[in-house]
C-alpha positions as semicolon CSV with decimal commas, in nm:
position;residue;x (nm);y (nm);z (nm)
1;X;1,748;-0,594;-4,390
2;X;1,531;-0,905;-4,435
3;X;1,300;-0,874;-4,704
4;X;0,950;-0,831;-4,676
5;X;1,020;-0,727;-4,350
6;X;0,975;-0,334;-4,237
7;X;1,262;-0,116;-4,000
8;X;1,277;-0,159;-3,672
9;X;1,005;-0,028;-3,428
10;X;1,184;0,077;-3,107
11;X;1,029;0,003;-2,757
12;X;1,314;0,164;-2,549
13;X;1,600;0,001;-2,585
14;X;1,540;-0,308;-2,767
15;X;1,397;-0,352;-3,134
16;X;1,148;-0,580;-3,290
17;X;1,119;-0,686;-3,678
18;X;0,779;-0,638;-3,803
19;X;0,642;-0,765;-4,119
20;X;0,541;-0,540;-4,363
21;X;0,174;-0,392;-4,413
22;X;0,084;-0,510;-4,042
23;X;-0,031;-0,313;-3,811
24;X;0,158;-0,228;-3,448
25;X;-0,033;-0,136;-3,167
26;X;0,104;0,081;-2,869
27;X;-0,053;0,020;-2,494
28;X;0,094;0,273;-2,243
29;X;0,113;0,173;-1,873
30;X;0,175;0,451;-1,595
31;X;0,490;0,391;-1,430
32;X;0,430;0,481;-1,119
33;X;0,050;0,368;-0,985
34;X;-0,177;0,567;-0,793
35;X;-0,191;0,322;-0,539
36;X;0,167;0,333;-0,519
37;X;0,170;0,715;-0,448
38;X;-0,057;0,674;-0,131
39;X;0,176;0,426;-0,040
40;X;0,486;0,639;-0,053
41;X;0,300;0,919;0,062
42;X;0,170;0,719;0,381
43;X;0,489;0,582;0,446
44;X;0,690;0,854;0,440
45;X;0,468;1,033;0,676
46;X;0,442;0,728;0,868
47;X;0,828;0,786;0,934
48;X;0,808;1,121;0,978
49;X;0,552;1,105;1,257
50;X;0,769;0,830;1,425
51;X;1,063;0,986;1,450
52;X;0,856;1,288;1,598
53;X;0,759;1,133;1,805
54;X;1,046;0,904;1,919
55;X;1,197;1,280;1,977
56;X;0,923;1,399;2,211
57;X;0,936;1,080;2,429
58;X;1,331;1,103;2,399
59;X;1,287;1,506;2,527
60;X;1,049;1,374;2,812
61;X;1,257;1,121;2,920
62;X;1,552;1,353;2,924
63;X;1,327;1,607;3,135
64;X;1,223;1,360;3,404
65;X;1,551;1,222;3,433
66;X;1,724;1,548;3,516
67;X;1,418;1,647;3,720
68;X;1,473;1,328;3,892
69;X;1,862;1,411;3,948
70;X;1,779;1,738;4,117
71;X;1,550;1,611;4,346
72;X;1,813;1,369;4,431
73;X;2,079;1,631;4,475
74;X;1,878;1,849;4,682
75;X;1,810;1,544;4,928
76;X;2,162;1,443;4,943
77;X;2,383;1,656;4,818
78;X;2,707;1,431;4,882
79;X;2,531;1,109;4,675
80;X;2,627;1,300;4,352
């Protein structure tokens, strides 16, 4: 160890020297915002409500095309 010079502080996973009799201070920042929650949050509901309803439209479809396919059978029955 160099002298004059205190242990290690640790700030995950690297190490800094400090001099001896000075004083460290710690500032905590969130991780994870609030502003980035309501953007998660609004995006994954944002997906969710499009692939609802991408499935609804894709049900509909399905519907009037095999309403559409009966009415053509019962016209002409030989077409199909």
């Amino acid at each position: 160890m160099i002298t004059g010079w205190s242990n290690k502080v640790k700030m995950g996973q690297n190490g800094i020297l400090v001099p001896e009799g000075s004083e460290v201070d710690y500032e905590e920042e969130p991780a994870y915002t609030l502003e980035s929650l309501f953007s998660d949050v609004g995006g994954a509901a944002g997906l969710a409500l499009g692939m609802s309803l991408a499935t609804f439209f894709g049900a509909l479809e399905y519907l009037m095309y095999r309403l559409y396919i009966n009415k053509v059978r019962c016209v002409l029955p030989m077409a199909i």
